[in-house]
DRENTORKOL-3810 file (N, C-alpha, C; in nm, 4 decimals):
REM DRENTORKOL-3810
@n.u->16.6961; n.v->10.4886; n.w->4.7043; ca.u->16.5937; ca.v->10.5108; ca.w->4.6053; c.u->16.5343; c.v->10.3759; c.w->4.5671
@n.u->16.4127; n.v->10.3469; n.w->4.5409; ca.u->16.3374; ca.v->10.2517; ca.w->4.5106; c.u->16.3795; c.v->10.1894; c.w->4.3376
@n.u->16.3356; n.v->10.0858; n.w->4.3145; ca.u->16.3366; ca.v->10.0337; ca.w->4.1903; c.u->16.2634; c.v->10.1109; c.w->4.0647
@n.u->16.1990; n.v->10.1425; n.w->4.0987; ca.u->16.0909; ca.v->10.2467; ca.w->3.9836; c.u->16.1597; c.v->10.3722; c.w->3.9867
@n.u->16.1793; n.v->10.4555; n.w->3.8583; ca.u->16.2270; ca.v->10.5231; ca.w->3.7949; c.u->16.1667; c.v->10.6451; c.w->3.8564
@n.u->16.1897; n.v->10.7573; n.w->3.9116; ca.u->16.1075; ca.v->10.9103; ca.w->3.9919; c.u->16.1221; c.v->10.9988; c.w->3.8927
@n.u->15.9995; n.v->11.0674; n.w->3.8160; ca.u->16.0711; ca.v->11.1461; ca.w->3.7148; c.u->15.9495; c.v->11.2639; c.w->3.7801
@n.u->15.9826; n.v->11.3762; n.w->3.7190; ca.u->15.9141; ca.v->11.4940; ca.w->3.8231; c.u->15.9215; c.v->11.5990; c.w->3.6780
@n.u->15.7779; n.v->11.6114; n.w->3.6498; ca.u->15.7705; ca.v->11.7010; ca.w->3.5450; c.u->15.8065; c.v->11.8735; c.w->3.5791
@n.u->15.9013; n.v->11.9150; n.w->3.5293; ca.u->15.9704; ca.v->12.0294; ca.w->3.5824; c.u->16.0395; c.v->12.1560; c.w->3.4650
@n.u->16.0491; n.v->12.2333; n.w->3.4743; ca.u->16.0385; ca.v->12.3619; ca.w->3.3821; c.u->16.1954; c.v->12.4272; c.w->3.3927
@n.u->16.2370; n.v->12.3894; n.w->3.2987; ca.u->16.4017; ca.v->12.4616; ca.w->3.2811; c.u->16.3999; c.v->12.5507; c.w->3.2794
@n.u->16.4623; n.v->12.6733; n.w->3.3092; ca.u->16.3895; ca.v->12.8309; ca.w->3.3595; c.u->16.5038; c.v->12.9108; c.w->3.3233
@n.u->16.5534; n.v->12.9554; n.w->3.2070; ca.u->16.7025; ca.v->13.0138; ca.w->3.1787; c.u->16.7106; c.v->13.1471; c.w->3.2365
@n.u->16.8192; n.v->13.1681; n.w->3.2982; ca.u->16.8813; ca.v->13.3232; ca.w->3.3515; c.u->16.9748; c.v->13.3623; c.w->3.2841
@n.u->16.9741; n.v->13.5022; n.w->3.3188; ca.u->17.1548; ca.v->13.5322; ca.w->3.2821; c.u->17.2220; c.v->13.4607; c.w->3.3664
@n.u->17.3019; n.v->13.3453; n.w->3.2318; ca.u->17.4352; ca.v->13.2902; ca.w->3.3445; c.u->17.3851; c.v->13.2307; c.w->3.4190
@n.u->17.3001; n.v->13.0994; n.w->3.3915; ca.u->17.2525; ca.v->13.0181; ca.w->3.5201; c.u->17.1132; c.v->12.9938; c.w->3.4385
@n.u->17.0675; n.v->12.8741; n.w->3.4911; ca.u->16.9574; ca.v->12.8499; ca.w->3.5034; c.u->16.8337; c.v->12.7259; c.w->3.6491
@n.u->16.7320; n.v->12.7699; n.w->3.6395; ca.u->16.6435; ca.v->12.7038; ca.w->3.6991; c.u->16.6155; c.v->12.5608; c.w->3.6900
@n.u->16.5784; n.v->12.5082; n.w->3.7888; ca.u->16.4932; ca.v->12.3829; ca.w->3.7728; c.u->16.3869; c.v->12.3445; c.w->3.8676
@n.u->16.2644; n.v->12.3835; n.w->3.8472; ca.u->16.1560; ca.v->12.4016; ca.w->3.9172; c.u->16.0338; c.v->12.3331; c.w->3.9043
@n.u->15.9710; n.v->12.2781; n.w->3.9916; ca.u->15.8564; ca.v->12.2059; ca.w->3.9209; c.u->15.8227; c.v->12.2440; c.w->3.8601
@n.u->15.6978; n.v->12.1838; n.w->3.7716; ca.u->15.6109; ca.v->12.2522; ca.w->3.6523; c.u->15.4746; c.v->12.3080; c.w->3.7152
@n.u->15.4521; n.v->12.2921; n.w->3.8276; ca.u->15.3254; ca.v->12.3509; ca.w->3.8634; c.u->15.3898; c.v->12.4511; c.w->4.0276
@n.u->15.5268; n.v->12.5079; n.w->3.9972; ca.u->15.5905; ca.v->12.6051; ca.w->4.0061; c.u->15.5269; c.v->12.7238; c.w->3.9508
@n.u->15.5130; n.v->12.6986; n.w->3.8342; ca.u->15.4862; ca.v->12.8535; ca.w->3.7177; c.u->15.3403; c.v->12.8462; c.w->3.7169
@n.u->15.3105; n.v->12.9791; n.w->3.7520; ca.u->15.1613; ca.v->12.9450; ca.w->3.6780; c.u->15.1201; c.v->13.0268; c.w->3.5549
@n.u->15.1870; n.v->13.1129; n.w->3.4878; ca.u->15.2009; ca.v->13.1497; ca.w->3.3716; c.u->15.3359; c.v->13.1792; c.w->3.3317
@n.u->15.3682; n.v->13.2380; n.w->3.2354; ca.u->15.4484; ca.v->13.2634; ca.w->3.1343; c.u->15.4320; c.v->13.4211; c.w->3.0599
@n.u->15.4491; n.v->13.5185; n.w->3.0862; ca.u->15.4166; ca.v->13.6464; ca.w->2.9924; c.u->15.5301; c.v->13.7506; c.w->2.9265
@n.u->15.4612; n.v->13.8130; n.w->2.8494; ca.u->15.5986; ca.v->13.8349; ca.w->2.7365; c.u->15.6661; c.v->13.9136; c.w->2.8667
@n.u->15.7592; n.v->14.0153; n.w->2.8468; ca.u->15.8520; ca.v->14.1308; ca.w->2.9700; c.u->15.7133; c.v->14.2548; c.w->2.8854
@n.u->15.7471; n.v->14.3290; n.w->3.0189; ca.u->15.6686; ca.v->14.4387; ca.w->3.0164; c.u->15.7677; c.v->14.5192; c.w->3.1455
@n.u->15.6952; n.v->14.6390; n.w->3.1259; ca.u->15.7596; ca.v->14.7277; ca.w->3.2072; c.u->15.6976; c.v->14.7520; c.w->3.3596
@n.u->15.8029; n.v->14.7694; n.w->3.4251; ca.u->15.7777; ca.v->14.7308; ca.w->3.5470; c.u->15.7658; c.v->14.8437; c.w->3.6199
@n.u->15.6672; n.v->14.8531; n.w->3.7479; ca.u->15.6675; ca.v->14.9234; ca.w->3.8448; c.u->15.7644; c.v->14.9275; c.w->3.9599
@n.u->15.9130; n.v->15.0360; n.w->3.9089; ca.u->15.9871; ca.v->15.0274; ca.w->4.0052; c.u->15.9847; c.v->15.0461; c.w->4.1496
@n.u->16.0221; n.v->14.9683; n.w->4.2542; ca.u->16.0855; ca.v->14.9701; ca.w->4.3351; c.u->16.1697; c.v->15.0284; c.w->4.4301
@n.u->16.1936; n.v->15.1462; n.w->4.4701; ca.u->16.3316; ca.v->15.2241; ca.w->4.4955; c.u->16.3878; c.v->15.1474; c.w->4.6482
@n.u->16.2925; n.v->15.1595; n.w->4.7476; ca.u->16.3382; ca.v->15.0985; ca.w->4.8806; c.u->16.2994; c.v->14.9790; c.w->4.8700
@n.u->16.4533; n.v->14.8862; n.w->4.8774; ca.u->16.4204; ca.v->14.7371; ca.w->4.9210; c.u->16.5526; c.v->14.6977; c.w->4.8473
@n.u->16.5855; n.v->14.5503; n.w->4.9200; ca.u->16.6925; ca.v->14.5061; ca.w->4.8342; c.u->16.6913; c.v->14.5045; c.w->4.6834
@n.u->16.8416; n.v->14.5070; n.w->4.6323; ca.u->16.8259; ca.v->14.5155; ca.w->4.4721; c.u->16.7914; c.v->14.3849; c.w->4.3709
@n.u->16.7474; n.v->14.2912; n.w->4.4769; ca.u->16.6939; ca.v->14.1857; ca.w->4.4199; c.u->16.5626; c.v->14.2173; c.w->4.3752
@n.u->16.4860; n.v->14.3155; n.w->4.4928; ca.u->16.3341; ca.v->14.3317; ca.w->4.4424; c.u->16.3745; c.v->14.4682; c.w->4.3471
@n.u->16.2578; n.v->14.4295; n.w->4.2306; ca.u->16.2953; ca.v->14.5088; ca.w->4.1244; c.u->16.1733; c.v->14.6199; c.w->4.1289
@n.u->16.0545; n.v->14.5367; n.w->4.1301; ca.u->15.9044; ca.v->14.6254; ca.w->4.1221; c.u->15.8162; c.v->14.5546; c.w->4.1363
@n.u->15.7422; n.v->14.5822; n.w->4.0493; ca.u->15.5619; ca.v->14.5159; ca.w->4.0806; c.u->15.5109; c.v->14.5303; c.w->3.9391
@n.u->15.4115; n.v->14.5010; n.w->3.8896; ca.u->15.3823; ca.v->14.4607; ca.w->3.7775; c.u->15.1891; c.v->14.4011; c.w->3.8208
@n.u->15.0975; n.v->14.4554; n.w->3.7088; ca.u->14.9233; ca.v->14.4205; ca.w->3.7891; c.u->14.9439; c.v->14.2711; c.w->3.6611
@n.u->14.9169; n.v->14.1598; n.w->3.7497; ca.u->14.8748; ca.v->14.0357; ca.w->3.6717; c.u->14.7824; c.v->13.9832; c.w->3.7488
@n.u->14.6499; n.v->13.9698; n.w->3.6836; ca.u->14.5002; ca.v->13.9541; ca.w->3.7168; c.u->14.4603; c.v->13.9988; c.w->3.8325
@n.u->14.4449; n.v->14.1339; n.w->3.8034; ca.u->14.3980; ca.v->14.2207; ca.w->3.8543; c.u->14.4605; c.v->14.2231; c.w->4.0381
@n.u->14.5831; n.v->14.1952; n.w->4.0480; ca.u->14.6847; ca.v->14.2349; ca.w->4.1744; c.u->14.7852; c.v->14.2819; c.w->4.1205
@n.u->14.8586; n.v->14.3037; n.w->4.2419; ca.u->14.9825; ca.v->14.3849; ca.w->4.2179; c.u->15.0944; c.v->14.2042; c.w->4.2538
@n.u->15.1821; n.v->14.2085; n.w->4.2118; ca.u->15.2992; ca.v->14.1195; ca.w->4.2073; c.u->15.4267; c.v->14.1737; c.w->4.2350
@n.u->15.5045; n.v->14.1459; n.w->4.3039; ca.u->15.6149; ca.v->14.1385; ca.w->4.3309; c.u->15.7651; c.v->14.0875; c.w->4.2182
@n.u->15.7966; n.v->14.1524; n.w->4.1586; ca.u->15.8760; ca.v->14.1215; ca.w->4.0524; c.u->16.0218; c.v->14.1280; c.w->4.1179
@n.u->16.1030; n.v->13.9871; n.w->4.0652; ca.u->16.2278; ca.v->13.9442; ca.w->4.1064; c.u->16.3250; c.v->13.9061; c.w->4.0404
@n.u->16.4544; n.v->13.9760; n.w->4.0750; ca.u->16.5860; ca.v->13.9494; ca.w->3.9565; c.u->16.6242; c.v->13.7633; c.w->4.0948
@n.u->16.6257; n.v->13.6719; n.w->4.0233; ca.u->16.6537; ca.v->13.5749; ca.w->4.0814; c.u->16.7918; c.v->13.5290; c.w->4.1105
@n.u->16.8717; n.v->13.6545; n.w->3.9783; ca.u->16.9883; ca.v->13.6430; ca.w->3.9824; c.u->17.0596; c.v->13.7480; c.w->4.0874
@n.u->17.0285; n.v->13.8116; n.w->4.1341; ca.u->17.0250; ca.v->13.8977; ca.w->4.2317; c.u->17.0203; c.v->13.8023; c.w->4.3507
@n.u->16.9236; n.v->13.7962; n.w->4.3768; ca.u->16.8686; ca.v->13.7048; ca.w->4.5047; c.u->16.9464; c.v->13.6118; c.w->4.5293
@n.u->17.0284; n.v->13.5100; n.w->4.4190; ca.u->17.1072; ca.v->13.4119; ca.w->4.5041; c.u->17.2470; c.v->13.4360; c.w->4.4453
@n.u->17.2676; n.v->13.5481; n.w->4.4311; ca.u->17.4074; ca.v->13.6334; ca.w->4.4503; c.u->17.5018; c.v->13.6213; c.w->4.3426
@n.u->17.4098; n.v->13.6234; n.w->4.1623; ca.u->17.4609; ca.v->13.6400; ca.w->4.0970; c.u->17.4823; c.v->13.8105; c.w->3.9933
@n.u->17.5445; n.v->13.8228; n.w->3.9017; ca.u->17.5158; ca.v->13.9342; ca.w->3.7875; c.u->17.3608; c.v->13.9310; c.w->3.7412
@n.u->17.3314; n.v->14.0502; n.w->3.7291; ca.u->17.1940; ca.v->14.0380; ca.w->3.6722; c.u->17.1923; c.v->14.1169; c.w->3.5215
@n.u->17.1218; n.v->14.0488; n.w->3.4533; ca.u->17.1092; ca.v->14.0890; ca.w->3.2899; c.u->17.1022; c.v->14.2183; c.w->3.2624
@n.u->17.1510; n.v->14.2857; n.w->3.2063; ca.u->17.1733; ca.v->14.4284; ca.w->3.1676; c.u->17.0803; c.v->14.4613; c.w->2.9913
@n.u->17.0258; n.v->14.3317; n.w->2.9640; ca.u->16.9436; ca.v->14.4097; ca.w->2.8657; c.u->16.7716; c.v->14.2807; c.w->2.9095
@n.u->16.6996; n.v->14.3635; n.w->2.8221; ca.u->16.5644; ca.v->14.2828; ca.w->2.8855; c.u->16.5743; c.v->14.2061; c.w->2.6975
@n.u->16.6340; n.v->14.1729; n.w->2.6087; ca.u->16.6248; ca.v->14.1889; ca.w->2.5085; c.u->16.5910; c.v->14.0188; c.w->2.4801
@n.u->16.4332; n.v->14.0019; n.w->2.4551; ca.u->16.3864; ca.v->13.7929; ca.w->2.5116; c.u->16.3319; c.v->13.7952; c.w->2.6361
@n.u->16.3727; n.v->13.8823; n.w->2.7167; ca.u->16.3300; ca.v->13.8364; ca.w->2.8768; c.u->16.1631; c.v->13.8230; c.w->2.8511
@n.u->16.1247; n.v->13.6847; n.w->2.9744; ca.u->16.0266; ca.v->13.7060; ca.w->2.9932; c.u->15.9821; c.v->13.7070; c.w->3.1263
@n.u->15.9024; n.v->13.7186; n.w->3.1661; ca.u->15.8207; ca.v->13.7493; ca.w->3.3312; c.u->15.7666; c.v->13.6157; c.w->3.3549
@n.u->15.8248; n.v->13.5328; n.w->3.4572; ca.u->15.7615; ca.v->13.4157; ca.w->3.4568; c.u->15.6865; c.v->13.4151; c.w->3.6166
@n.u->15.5477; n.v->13.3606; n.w->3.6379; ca.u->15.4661; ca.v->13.4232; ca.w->3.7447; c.u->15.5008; c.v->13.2618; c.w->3.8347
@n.u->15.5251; n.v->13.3158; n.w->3.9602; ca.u->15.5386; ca.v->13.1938; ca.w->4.0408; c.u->15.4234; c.v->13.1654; c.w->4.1234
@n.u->15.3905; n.v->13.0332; n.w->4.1643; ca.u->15.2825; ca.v->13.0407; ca.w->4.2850; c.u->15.3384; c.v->13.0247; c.w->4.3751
@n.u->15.2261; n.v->13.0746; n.w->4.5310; ca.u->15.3133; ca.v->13.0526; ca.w->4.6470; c.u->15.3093; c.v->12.9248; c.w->4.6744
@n.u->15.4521; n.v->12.8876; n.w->4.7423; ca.u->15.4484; ca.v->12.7278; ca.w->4.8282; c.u->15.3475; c.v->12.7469; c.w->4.9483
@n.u->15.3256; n.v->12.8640; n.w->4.9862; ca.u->15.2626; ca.v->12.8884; ca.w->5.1229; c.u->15.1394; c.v->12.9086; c.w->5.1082
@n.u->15.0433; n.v->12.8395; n.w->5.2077; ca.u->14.8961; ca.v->12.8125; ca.w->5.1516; c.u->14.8311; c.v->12.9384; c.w->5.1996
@n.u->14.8598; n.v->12.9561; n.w->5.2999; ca.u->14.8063; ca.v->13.0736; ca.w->5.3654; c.u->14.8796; c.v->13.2921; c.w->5.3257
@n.u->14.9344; n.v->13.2828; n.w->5.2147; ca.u->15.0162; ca.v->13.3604; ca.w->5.2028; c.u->14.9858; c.v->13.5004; c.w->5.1814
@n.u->14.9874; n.v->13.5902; n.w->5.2364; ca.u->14.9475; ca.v->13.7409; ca.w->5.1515; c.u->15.0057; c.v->13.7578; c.w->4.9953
@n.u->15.1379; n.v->13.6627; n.w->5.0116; ca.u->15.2174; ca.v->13.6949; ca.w->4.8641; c.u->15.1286; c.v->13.5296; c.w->4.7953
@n.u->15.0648; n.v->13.5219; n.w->4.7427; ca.u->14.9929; ca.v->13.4006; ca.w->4.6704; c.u->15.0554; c.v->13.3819; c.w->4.5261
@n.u->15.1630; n.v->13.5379; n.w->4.4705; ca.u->15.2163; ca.v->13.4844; ca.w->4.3854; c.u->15.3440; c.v->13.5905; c.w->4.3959
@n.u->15.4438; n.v->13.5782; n.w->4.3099; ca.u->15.5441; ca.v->13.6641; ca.w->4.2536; c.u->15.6169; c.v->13.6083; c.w->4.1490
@n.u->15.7034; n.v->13.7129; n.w->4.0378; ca.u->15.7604; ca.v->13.7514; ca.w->3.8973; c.u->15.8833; c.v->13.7327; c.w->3.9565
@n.u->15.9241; n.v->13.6354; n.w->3.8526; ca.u->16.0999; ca.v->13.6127; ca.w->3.8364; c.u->16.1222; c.v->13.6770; c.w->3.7141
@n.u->16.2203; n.v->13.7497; n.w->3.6156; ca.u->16.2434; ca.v->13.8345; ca.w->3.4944; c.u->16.3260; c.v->13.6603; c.w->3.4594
@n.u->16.3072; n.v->13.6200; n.w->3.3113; ca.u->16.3307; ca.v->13.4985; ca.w->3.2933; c.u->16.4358; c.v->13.5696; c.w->3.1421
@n.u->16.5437; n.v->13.4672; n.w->3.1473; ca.u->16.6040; ca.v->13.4858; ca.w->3.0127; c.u->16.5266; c.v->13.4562; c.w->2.8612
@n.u->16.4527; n.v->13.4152; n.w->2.8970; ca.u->16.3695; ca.v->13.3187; ca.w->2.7903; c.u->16.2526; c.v->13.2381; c.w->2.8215
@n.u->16.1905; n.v->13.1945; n.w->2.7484; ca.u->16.1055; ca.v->13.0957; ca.w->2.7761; c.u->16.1095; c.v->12.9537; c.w->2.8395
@n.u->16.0639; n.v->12.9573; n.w->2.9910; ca.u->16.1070; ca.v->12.8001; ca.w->3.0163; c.u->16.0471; c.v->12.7326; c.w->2.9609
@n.u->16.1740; n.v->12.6011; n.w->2.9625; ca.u->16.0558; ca.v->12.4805; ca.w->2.8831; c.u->16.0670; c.v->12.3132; c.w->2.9574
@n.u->15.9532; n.v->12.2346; n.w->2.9001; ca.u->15.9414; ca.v->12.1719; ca.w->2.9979; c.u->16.0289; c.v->12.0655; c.w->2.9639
@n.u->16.0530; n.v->12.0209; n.w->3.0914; ca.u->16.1649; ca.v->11.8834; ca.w->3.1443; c.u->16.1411; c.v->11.7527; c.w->3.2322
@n.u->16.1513; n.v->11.6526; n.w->3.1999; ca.u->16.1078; ca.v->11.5744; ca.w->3.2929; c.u->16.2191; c.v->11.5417; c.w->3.3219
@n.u->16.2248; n.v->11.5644; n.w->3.4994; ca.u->16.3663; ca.v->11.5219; ca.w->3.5783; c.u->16.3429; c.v->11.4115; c.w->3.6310
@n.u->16.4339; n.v->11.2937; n.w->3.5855; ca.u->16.4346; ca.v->11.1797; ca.w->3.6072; c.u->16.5433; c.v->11.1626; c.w->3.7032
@n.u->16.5419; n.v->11.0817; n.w->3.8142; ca.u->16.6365; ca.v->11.1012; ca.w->3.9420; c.u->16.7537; c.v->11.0367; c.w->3.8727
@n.u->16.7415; n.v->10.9136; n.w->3.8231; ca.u->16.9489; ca.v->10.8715; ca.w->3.7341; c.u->16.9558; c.v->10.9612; c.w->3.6211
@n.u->16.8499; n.v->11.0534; n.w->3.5985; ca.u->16.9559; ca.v->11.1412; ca.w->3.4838; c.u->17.0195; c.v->11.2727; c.w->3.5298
@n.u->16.9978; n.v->11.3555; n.w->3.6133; ca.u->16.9810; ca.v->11.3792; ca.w->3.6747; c.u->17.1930; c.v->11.4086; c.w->3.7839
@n.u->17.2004; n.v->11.2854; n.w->3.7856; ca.u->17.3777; ca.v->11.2985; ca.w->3.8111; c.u->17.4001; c.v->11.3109; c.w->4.0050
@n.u->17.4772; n.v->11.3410; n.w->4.0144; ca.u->17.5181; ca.v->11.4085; ca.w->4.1430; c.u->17.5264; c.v->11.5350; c.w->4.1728
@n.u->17.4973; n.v->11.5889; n.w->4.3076; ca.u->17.4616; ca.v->11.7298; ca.w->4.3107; c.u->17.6030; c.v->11.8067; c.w->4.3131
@n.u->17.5858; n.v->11.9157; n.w->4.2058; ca.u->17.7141; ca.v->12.0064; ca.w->4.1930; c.u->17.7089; c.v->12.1342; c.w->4.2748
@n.u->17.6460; n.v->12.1647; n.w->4.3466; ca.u->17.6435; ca.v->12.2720; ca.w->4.4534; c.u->17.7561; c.v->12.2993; c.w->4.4655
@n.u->17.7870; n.v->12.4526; n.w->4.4753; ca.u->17.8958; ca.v->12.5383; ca.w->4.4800; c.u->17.8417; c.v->12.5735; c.w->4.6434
@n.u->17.9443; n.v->12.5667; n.w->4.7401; ca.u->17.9109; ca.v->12.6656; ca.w->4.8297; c.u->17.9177; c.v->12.8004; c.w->4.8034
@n.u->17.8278; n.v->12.9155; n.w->4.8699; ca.u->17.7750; ca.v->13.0168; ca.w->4.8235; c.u->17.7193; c.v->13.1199; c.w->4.8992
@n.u->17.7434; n.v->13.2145; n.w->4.9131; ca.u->17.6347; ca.v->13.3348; ca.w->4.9975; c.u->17.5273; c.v->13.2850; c.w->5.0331
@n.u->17.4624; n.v->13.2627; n.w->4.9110; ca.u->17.3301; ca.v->13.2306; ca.w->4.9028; c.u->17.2608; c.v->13.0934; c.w->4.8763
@n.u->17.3802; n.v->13.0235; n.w->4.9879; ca.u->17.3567; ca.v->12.8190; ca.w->4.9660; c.u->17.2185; c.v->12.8703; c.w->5.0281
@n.u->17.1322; n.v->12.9063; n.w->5.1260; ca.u->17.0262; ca.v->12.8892; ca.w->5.2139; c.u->16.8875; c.v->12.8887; c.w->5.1173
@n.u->16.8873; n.v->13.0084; n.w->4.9990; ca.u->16.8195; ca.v->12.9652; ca.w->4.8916; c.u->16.8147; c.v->12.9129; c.w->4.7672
@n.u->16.9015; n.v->12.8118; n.w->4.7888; ca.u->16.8841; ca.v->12.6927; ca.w->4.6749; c.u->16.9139; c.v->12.5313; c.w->4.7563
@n.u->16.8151; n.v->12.4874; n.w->4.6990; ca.u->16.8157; ca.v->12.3176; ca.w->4.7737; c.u->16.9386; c.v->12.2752; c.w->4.7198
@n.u->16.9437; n.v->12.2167; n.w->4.5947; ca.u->17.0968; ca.v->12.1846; ca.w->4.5146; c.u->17.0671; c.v->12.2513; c.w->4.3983
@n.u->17.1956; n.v->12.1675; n.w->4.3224; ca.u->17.2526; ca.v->12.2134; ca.w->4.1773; c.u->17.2789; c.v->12.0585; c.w->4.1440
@n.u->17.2275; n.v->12.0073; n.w->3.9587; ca.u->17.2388; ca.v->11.9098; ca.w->3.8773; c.u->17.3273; c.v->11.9769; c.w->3.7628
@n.u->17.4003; n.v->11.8730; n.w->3.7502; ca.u->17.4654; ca.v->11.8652; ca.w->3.6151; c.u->17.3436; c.v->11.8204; c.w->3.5348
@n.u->17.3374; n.v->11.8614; n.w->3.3885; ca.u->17.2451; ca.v->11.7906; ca.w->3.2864; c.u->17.2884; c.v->11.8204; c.w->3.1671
@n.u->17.3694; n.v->11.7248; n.w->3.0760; ca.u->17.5085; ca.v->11.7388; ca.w->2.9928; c.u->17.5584; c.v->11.8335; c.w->3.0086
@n.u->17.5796; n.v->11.9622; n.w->2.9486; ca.u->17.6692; ca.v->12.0179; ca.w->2.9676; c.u->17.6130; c.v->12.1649; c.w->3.0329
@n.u->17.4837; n.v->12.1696; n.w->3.0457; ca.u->17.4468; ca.v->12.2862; ca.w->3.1635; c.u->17.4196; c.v->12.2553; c.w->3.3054
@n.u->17.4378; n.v->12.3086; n.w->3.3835; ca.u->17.4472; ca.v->12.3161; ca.w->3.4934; c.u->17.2646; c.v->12.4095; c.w->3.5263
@n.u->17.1894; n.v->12.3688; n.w->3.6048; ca.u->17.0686; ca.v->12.3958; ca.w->3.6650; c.u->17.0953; c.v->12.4225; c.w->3.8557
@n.u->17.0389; n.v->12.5148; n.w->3.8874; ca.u->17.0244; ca.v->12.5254; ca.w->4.0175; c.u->16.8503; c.v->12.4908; c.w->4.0780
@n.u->16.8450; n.v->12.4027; n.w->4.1788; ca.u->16.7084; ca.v->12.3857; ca.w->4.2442; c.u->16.6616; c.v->12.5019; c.w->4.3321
@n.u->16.5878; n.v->12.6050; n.w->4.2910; ca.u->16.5746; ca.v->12.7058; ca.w->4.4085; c.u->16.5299; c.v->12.6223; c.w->4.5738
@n.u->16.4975; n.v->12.6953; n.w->4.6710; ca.u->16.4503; ca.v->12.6656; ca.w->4.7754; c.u->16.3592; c.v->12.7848; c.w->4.8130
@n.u->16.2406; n.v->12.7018; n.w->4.7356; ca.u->16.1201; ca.v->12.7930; ca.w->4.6829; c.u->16.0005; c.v->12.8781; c.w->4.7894
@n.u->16.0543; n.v->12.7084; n.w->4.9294; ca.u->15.9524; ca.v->12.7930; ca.w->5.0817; c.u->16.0629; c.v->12.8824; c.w->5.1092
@n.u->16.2271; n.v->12.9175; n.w->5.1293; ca.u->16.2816; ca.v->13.0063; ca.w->5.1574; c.u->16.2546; c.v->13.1768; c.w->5.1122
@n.u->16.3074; n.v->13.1129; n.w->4.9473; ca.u->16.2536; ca.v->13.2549; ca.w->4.8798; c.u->16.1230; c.v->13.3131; c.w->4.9261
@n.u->16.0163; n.v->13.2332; n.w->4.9337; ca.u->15.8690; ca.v->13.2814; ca.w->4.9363; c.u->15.8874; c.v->13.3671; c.w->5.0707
@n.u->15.9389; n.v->13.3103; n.w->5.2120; ca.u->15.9477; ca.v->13.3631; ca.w->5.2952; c.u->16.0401; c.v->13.4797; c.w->5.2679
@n.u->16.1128; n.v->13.4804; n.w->5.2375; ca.u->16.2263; ca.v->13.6524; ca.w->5.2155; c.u->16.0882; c.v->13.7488; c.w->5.1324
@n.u->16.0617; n.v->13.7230; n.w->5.0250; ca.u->16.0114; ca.v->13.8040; ca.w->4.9248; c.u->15.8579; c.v->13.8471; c.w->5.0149
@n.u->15.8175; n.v->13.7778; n.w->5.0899; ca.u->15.6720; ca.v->13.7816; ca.w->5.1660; c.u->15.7262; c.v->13.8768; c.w->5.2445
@n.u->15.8449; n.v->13.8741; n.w->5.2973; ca.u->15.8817; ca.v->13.9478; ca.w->5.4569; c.u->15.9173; c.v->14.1271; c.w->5.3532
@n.u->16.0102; n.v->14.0964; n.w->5.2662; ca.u->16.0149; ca.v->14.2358; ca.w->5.2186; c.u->15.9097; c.v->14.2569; c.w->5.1802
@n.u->15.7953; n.v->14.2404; n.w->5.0692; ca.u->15.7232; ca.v->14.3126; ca.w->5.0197; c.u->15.5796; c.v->14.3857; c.w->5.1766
@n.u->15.5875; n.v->14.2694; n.w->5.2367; ca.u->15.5055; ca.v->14.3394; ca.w->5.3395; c.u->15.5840; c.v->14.4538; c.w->5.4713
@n.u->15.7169; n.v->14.4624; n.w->5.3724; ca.u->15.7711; ca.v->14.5670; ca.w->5.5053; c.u->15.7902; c.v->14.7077; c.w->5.4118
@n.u->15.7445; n.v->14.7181; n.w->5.2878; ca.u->15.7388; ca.v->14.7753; ca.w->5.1967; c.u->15.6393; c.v->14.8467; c.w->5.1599
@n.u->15.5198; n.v->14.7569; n.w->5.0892; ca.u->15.4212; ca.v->14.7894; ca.w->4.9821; c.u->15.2999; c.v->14.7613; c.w->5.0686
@n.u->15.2733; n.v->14.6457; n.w->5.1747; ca.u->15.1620; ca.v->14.6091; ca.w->5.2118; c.u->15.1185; c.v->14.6960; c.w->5.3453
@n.u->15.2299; n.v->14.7170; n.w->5.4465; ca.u->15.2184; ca.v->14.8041; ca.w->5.5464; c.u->15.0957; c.v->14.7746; c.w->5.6235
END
């Protein structure tokens, strides 16, 4: 690492039991929970769909997806809207169900620590894991996800 300090403005993203650490131009909104357009065929990670500006979205238990418990009440949750990493994407966006409101963080590379990665089912979608005092953050692996969630919803909904 270079002499100058790398700090990366980035959005703490709370789950049940876990949380995010994602860039800040990751999210492109924030909206209260609303009720969702279930889902029946597809993994139980994909939950439904939900119309945010004027499309349909792909809504995602994240805790699901990288092979944790998923929240059993929506009670705070909010819908946080992701953009795609992929420029060319049919999926241009999709809904993570958020414990709360993320908020913003600037990740500075020495604060930051050594990576605590648990090996895992689901090491393939997450880059690492930071200690940051006493919570623990996971880095998704945001072109992975995009690719899973792109491949189901178009073997699904887009046809």
């Amino acid at each position: 690492m270079n002499a100058a300090v790398e700090s990366v403005r980035s959005l703490w993203v709370p789950l049940s039991g876990m949380n995010l650490l994602v860039p800040n131009v990751a999210i492109a909104e924030v909206i209260n929970y609303q009720p969702v357009d279930l889902i029946d065929q597809g993994p139980d990670w994909l939950i439904g769909r939900i119309r945010w500006r004027e499309r349909e979205v792909p809504v995602v238990s994240m805790e699901r997806m990288l092979g944790f418990e998923a929240r059993a009440s929506m009670s705070g949750a909010r819908i946080s809207i992701v953009n795609s990493v992929s420029r060319n994407s049919e999926v241009p966006f999709f809904a993570m169900v958020t414990s709360g409101i993320p908020r913003l963080f600037s990740a500075e590379a020495d604060a930051l620590g050594d990576s605590v990665l648990d090996s895992g089912t689901h090491k393939e979608m997450v880059a690492d894991a930071v200690q940051i005092g006493s919570e623990k953050a996971l880095i998704p692996n945001l072109e992975k996800i995009q690719r899973v969630i792109e491949a189901e919803w178009k073997r699904i909904v887009i046809r």
